[in-house]
N, CA, C and O atoms as CSV, one atom per row, in Angstrom:
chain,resi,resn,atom,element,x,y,z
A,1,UNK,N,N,-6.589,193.914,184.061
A,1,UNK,CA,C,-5.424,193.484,184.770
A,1,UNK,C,C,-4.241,194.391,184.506
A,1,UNK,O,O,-3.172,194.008,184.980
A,2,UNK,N,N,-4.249,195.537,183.824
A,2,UNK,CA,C,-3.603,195.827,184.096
A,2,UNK,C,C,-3.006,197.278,184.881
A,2,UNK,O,O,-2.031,198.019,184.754
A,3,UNK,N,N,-3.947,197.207,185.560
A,3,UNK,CA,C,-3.731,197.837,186.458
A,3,UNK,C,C,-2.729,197.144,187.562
A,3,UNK,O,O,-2.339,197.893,188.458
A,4,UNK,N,N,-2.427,196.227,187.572
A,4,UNK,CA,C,-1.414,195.252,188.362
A,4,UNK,C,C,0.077,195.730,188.062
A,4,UNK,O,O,0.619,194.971,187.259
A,5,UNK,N,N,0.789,196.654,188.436
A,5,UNK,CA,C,2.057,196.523,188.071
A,5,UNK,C,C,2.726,196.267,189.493
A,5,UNK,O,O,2.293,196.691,190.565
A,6,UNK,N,N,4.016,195.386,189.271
A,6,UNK,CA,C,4.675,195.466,190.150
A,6,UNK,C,C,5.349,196.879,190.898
A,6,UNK,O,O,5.696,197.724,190.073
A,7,UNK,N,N,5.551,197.198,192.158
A,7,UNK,CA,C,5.977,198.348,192.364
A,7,UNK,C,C,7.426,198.282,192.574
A,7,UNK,O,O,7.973,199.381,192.668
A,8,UNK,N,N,8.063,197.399,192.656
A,8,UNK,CA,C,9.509,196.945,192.307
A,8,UNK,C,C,10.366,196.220,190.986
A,8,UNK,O,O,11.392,195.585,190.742
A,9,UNK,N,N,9.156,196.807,190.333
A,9,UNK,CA,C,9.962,196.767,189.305
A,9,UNK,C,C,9.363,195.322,188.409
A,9,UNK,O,O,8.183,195.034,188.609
A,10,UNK,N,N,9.930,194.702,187.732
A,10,UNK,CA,C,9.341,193.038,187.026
A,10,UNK,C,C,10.036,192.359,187.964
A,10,UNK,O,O,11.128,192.629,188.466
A,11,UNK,N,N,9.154,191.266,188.196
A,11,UNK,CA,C,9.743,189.876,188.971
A,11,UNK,C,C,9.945,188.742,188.008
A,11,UNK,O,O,9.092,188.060,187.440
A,12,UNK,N,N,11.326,188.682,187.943
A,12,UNK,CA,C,11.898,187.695,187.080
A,12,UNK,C,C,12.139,186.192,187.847
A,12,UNK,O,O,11.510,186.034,188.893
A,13,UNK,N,N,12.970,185.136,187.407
A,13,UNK,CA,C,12.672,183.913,187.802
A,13,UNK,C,C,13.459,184.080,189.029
A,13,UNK,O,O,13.082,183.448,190.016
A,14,UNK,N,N,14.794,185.051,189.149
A,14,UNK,CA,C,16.101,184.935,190.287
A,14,UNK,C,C,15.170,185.635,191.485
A,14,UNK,O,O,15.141,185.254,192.656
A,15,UNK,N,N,14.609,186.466,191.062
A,15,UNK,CA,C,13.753,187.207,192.353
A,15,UNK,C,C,12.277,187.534,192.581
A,15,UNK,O,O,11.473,188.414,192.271
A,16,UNK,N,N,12.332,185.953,193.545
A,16,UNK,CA,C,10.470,186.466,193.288
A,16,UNK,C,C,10.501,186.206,195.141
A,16,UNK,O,O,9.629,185.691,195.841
A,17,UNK,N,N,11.634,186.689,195.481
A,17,UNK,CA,C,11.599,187.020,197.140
A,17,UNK,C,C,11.573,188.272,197.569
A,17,UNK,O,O,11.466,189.106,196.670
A,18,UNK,N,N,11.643,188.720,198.784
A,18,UNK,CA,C,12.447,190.326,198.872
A,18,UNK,C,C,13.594,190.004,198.918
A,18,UNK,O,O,13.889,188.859,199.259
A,19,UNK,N,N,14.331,190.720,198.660
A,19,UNK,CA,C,16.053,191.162,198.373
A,19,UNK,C,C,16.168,191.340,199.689
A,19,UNK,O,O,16.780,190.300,199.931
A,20,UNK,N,N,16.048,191.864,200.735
A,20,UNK,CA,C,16.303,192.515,201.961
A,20,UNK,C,C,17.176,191.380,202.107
A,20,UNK,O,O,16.786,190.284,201.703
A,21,UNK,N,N,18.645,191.549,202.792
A,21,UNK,CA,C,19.390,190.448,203.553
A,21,UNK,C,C,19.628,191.640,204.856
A,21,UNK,O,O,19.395,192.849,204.838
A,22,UNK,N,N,20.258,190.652,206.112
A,22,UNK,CA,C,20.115,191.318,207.524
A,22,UNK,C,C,21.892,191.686,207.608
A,22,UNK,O,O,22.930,191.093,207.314
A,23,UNK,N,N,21.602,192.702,208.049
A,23,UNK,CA,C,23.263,193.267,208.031
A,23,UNK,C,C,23.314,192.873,209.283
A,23,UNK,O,O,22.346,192.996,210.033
A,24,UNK,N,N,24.632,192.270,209.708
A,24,UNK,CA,C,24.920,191.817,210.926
A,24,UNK,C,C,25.792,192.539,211.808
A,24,UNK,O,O,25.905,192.496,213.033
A,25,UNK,N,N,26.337,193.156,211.003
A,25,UNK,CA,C,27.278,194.776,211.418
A,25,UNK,C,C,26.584,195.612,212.179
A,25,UNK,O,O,27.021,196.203,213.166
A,26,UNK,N,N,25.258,195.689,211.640
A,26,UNK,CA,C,24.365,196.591,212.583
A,26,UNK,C,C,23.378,196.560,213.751
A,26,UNK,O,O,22.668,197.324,214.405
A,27,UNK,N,N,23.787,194.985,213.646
A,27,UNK,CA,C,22.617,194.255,215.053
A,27,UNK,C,C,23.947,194.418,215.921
A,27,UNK,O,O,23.810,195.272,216.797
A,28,UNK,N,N,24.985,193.912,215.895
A,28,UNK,CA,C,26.069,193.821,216.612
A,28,UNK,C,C,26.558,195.537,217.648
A,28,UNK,O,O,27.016,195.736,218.773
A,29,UNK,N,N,26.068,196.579,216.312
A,29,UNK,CA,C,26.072,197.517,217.122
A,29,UNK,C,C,25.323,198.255,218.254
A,29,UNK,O,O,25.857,198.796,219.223
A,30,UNK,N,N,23.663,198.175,217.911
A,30,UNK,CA,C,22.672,198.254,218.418
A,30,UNK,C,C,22.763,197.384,219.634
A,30,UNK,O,O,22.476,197.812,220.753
A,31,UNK,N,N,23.142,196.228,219.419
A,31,UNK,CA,C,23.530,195.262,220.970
A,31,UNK,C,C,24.283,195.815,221.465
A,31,UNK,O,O,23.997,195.884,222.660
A,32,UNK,N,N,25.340,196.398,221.198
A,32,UNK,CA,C,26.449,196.833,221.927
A,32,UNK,C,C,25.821,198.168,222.711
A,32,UNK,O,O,25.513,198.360,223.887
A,33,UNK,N,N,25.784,198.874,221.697
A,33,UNK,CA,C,25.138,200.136,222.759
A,33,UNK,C,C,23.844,199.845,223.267
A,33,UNK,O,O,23.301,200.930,223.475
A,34,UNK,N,N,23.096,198.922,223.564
A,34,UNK,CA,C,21.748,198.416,224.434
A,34,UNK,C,C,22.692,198.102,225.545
A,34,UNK,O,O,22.438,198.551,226.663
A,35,UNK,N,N,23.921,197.263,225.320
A,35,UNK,CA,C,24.337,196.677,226.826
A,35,UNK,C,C,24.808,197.804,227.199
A,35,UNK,O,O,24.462,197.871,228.378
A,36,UNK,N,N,25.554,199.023,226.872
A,36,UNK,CA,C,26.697,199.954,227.362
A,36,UNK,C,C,25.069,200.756,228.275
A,36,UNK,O,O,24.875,200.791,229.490
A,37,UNK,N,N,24.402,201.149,227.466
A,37,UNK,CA,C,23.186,202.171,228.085
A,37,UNK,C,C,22.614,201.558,229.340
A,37,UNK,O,O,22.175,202.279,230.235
A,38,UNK,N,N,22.610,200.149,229.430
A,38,UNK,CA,C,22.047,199.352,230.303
A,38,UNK,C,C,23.136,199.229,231.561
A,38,UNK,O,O,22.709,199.283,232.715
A,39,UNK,N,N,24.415,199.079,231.320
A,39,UNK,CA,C,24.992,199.196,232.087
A,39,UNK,C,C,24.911,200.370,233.122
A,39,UNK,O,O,24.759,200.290,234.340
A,40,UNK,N,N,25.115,201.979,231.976
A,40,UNK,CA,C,25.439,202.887,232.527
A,40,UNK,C,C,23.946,203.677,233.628
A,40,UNK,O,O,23.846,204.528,234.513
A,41,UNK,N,N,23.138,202.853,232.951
A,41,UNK,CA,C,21.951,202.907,233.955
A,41,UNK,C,C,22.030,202.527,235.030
A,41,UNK,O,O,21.591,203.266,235.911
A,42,UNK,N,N,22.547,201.381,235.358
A,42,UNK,CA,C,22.683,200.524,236.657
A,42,UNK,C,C,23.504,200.845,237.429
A,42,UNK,O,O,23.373,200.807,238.652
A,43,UNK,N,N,24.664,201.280,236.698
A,43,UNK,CA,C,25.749,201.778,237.813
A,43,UNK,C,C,24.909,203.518,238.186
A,43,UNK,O,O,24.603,203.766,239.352
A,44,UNK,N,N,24.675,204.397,237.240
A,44,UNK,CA,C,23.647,205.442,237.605
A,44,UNK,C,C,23.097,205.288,238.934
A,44,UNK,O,O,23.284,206.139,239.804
A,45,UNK,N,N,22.108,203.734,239.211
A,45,UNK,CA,C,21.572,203.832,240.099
A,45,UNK,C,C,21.795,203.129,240.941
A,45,UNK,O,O,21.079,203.346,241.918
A,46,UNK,N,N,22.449,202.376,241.050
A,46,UNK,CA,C,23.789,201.748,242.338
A,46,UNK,C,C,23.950,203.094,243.171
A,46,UNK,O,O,23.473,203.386,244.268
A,47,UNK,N,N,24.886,203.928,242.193
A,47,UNK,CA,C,25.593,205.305,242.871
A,47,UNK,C,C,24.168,205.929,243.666
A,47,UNK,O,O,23.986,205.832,244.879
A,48,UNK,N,N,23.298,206.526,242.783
A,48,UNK,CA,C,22.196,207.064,243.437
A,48,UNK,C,C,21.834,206.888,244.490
A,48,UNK,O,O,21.737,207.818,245.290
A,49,UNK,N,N,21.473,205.405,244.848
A,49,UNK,CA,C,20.848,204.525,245.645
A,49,UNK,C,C,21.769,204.564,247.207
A,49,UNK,O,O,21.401,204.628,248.380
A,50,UNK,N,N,23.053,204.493,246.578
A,50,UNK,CA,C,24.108,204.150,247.589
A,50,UNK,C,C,24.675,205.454,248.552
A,50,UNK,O,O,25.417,205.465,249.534
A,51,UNK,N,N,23.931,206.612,247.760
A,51,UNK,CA,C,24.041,208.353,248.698
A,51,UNK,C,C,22.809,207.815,249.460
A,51,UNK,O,O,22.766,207.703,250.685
A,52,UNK,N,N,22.141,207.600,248.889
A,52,UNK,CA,C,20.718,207.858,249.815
A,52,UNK,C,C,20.944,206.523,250.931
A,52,UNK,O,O,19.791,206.176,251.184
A,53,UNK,N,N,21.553,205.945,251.429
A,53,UNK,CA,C,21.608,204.738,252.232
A,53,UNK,C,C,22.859,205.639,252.882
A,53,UNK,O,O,22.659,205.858,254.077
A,54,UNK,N,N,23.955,206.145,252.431
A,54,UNK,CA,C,24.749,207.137,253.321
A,54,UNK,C,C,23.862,207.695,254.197
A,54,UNK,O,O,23.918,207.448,255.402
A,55,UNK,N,N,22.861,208.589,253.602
A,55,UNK,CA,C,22.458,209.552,253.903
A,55,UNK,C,C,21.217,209.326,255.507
A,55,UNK,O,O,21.110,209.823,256.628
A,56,UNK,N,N,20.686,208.537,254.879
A,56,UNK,CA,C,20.127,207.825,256.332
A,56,UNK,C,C,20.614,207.369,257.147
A,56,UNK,O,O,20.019,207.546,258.210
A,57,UNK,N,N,22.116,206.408,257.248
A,57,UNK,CA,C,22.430,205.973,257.935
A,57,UNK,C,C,22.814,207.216,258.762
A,57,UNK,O,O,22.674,207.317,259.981
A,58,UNK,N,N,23.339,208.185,257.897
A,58,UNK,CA,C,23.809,208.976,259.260
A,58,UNK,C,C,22.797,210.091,260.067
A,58,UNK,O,O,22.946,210.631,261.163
A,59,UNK,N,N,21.887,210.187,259.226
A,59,UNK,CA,C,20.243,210.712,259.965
A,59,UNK,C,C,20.323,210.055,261.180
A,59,UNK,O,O,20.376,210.613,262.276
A,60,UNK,N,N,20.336,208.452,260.905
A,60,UNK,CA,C,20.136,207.937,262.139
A,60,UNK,C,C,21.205,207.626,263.244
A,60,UNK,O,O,20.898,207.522,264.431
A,61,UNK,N,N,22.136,207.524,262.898
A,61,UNK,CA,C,23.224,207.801,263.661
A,61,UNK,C,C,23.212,209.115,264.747
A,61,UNK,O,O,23.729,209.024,265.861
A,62,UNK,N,N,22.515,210.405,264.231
A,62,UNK,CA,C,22.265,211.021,265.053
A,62,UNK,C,C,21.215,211.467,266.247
A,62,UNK,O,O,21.317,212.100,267.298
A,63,UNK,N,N,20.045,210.737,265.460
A,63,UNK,CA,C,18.981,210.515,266.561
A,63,UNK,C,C,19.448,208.971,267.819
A,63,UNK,O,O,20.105,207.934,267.728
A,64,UNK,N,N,18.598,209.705,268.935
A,64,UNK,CA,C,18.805,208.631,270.266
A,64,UNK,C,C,17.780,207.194,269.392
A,64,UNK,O,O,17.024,207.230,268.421
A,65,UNK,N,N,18.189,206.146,270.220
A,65,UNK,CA,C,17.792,205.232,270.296
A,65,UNK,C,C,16.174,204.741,270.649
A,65,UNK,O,O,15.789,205.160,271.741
A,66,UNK,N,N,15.337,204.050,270.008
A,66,UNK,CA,C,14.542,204.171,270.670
A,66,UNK,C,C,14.232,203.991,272.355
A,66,UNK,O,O,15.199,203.440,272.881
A,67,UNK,N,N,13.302,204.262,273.192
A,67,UNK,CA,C,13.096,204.108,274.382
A,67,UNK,C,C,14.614,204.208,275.216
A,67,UNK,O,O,14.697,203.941,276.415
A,68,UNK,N,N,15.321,204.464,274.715
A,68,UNK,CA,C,16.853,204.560,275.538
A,68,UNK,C,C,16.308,206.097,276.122
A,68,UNK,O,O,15.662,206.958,275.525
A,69,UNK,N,N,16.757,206.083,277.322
A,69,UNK,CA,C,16.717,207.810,277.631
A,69,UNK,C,C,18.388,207.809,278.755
A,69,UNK,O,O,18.876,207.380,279.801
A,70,UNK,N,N,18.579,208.411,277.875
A,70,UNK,CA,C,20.407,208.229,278.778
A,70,UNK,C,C,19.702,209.699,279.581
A,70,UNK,O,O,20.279,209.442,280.638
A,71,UNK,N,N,19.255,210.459,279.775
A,71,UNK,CA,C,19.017,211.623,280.818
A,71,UNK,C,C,18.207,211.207,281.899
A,71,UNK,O,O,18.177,211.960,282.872
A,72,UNK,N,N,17.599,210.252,281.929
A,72,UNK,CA,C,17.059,209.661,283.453
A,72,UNK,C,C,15.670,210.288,283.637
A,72,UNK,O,O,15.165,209.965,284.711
A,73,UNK,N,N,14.789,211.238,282.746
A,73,UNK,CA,C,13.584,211.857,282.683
A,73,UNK,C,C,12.550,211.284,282.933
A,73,UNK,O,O,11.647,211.772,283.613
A,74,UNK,N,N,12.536,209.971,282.327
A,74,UNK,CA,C,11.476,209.078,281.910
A,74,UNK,C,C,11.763,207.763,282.343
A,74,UNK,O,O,12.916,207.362,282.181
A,75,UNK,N,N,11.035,207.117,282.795
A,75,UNK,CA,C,11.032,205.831,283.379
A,75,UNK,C,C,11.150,204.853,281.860
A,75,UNK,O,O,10.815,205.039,280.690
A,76,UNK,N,N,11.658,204.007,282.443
A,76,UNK,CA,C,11.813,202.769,280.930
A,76,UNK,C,C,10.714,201.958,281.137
A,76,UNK,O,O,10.426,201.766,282.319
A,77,UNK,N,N,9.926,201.357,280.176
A,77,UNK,CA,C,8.851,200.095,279.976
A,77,UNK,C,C,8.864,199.362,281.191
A,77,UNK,O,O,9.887,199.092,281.820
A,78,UNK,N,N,7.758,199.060,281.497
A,78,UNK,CA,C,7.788,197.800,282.580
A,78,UNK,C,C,7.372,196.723,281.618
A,78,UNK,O,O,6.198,196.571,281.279
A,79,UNK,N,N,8.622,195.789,281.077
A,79,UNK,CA,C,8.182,194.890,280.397
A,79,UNK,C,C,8.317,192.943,281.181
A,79,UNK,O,O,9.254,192.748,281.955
A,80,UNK,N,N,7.760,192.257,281.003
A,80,UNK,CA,C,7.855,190.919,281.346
A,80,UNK,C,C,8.975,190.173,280.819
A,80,UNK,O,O,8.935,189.794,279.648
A,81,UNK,N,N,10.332,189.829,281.823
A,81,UNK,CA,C,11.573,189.152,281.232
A,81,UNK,C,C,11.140,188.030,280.830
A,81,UNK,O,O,11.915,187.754,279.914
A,82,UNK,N,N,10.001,186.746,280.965
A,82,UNK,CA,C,9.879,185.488,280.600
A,82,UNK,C,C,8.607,185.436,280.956
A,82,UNK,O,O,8.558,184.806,282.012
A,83,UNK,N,N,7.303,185.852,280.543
A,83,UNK,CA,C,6.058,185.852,280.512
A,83,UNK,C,C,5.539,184.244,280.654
A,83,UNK,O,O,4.390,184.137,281.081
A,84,UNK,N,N,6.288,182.917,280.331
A,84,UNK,CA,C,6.205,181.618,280.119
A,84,UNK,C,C,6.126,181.273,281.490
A,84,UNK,O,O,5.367,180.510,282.088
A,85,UNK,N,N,7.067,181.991,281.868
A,85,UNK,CA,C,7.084,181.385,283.618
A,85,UNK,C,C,6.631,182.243,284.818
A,85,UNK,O,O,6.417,181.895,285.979
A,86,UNK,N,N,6.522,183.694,284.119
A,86,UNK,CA,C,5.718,184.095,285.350
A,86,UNK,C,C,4.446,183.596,285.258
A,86,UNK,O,O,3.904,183.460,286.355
A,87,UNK,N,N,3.754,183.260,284.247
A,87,UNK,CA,C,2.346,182.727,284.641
A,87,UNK,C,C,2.207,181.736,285.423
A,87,UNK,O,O,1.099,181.905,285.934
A,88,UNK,N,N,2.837,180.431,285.992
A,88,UNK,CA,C,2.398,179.447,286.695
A,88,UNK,C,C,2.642,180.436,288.426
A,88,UNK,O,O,1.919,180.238,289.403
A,89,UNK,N,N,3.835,181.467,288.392
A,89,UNK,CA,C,3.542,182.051,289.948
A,89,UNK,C,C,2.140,182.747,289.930
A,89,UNK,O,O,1.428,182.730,290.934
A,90,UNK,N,N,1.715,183.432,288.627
A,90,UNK,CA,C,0.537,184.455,288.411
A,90,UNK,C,C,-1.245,183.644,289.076
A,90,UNK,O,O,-2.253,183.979,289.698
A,91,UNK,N,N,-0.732,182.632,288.501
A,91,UNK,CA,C,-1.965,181.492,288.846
A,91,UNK,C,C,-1.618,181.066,290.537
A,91,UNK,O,O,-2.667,180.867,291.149
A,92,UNK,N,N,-0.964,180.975,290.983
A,92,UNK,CA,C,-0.220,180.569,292.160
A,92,UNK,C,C,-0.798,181.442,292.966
A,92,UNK,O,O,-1.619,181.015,293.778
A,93,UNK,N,N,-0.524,182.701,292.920
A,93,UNK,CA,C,-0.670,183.807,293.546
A,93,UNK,C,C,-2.475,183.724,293.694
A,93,UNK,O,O,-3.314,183.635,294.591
A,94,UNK,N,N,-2.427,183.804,292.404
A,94,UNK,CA,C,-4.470,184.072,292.663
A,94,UNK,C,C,-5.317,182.972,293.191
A,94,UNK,O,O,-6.332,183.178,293.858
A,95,UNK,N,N,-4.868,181.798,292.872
A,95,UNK,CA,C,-5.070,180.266,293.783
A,95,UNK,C,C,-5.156,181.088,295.347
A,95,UNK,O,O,-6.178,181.344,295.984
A,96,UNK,N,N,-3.940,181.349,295.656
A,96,UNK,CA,C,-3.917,181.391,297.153
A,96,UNK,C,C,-4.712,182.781,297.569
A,96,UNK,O,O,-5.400,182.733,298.589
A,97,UNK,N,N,-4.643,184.097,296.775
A,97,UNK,CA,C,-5.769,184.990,297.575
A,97,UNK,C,C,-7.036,184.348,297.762
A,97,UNK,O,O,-7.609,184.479,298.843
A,98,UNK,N,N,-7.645,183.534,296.654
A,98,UNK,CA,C,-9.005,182.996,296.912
A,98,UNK,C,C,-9.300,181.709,297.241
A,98,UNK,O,O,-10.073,180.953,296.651
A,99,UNK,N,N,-8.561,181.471,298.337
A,99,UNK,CA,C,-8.606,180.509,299.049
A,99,UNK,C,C,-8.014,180.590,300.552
A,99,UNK,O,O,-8.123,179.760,301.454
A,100,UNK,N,N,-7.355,181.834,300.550
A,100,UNK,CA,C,-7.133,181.852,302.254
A,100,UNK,C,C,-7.688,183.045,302.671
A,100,UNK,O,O,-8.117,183.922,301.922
A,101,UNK,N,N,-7.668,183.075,304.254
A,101,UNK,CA,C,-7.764,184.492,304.480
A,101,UNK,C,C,-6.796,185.541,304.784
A,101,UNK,O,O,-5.659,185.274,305.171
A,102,UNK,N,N,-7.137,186.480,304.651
A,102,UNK,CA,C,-5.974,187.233,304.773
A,102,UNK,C,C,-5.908,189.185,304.986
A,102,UNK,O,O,-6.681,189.882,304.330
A,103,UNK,N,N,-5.083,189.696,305.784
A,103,UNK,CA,C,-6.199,190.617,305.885
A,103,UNK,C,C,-4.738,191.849,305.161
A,103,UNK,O,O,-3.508,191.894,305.171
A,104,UNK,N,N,-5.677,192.503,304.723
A,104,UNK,CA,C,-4.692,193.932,304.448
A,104,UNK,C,C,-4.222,194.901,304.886
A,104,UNK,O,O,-4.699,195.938,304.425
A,105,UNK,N,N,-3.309,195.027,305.750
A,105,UNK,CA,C,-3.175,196.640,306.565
A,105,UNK,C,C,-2.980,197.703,306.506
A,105,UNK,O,O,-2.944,198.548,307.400
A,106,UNK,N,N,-2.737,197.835,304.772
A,106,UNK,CA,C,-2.930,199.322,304.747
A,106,UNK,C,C,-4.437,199.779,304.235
A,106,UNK,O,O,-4.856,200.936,304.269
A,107,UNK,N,N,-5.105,198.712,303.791
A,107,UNK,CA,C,-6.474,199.167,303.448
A,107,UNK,C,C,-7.616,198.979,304.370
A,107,UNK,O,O,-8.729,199.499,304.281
A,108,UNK,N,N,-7.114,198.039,305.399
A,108,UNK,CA,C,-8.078,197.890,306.278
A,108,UNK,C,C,-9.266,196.492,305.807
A,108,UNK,O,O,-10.328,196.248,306.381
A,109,UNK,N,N,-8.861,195.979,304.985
A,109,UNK,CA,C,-9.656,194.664,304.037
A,109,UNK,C,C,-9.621,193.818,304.589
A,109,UNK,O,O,-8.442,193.465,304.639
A,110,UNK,N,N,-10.471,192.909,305.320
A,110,UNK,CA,C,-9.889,191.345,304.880
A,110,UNK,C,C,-10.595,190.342,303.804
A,110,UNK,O,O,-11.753,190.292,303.387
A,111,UNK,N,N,-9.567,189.653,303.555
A,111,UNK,CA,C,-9.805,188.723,302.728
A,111,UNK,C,C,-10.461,187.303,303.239
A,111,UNK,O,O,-9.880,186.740,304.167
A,112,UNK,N,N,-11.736,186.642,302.638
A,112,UNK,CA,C,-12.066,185.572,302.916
A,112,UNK,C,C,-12.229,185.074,301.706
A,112,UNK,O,O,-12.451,185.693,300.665
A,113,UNK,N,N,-12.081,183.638,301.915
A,113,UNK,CA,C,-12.080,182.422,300.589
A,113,UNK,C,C,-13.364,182.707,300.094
A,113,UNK,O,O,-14.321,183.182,300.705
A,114,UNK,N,N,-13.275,182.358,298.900
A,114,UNK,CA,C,-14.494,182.621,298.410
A,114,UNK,C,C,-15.232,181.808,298.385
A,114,UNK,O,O,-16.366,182.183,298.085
A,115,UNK,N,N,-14.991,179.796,298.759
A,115,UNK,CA,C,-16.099,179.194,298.989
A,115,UNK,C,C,-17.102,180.063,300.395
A,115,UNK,O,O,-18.320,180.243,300.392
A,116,UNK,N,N,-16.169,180.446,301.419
A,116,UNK,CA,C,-16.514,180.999,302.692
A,116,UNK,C,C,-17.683,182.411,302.474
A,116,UNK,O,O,-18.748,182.648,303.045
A,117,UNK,N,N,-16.717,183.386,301.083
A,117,UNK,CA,C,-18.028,184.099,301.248
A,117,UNK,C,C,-19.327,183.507,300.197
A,117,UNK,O,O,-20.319,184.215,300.368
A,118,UNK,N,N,-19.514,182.658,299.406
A,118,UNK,CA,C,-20.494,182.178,298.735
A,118,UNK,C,C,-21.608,181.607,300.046
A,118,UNK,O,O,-22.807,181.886,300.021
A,119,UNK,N,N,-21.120,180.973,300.892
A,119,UNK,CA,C,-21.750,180.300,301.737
A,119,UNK,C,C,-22.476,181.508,302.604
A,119,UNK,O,O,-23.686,181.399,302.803
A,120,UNK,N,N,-21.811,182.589,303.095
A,120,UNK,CA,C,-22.148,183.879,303.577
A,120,UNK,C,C,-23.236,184.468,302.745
A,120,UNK,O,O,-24.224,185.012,303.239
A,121,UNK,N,N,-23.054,184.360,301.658
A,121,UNK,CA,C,-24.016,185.327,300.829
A,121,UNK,C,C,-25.308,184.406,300.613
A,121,UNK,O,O,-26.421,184.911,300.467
A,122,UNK,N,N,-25.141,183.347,300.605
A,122,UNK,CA,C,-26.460,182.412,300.674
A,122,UNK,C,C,-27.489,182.601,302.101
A,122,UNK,O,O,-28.672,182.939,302.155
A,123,UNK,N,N,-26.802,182.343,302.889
A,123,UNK,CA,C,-27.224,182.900,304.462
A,123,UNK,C,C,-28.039,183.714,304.596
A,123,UNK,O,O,-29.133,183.710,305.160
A,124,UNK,N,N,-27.251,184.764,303.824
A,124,UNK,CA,C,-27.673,186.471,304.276
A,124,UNK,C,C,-28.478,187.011,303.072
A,124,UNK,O,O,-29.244,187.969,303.178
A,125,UNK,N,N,-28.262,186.345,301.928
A,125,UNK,CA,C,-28.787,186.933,300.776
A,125,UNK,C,C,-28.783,187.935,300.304
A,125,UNK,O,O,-29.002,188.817,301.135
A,126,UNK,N,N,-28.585,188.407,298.986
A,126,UNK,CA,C,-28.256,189.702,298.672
A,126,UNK,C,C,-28.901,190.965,299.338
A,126,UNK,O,O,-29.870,190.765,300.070
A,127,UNK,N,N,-28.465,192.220,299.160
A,127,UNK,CA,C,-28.805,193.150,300.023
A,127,UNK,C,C,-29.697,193.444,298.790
A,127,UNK,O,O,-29.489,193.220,297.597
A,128,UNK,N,N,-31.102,194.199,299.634
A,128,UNK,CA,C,-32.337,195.055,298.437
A,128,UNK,C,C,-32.464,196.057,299.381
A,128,UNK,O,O,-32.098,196.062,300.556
A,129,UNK,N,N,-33.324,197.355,298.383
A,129,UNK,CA,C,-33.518,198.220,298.528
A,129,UNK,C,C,-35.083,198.351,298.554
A,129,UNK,O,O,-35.852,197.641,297.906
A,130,UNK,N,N,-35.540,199.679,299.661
A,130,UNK,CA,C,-36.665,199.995,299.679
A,130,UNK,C,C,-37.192,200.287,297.999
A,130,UNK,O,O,-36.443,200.740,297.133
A,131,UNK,N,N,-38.314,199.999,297.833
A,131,UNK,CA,C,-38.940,200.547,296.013
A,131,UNK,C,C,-40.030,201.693,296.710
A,131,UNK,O,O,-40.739,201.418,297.679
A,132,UNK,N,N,-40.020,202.726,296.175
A,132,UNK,CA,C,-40.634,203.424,296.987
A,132,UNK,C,C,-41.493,204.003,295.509
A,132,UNK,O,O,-41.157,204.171,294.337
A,133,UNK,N,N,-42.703,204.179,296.263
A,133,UNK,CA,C,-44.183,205.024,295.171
A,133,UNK,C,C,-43.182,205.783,293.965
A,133,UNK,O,O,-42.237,206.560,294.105
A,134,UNK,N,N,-43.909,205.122,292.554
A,134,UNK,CA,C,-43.638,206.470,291.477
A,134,UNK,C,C,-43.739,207.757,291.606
A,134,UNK,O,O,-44.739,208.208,292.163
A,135,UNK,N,N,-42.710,208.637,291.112
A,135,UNK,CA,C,-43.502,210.034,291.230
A,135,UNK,C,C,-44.493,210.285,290.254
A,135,UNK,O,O,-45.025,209.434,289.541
A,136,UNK,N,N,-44.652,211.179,290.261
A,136,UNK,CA,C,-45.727,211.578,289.098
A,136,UNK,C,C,-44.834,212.612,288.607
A,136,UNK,O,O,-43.827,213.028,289.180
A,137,UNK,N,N,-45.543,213.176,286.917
A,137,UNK,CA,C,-44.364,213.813,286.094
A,137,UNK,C,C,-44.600,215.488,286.523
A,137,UNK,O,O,-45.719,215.997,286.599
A,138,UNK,N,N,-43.245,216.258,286.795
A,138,UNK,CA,C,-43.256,217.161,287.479
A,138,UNK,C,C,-42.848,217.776,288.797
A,138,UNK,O,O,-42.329,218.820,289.192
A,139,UNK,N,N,-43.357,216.563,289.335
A,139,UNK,CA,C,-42.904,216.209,290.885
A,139,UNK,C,C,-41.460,216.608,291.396
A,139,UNK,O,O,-40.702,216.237,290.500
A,140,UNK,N,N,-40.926,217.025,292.128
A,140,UNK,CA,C,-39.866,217.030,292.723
A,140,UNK,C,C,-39.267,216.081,293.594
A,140,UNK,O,O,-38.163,216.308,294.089
């Protein structure tokens, strides 16, 4: 045992703790400069942050608008003002081609109802074609 020595020395009855007490002087400082560094970070990147939001805004400030063409080159979107309500004319519309007749004059078409041509095509029955002899391989 005796190889056991204390390495601080003998431990008497007053000290059989560590001695270490916490200096409070020096946490107080270490806090202080944690908040100052922390601060000066943030404002760092506020500023940073706040060129680069300049900096785009006025990028874009100088490009056109999208789909705007103030030079008249290009046609604008054909877009649908209220898609909700053109559909009941959309249905309206196709109700009445396939159901009346009607003829087209610049194409030369007319239009018949389609119960009218179902009944036609039953009549007449679909159109077929001659099937004419296989060739043989080679053949022309």
């Amino acid at each position: 045992m005796s190889d056991m020595i204390p390495q601080a020395g003998e431990t008497t009855a007053e000290h059989v703790h560590e001695s270490y007490e916490l200096k409070v002087g020096i946490v107080i400082k270490v806090g202080i400069a944690v908040a100052l560094i922390s601060l000066a970070a943030i404002f760092g990147m506020r500023l940073l942050l706040g060129n680069f939001k300049e900096r785009i805004e006025r990028q874009r400030e100088g490009r056109p608008a999208r789909l705007d063409d103030e030079s008249g080159q290009y046609a604008g979107p054909n877009l649908q003002e209220n898609p909700a309500r053109d559909r009941p004319d959309l249905r309206a519309d196709e109700l009445r081609r396939l159901t009346t007749y009607e003829l087209v004059k610049d194409k030369g078409i007319a239009r018949v109802p389609i119960d009218r041509a179902i009944d036609v095509l039953v009549e007449k029955g679909l159109p077929t074609r001659e099937v004419s002899a296989p060739r043989a391989k080679g053949a022309p």
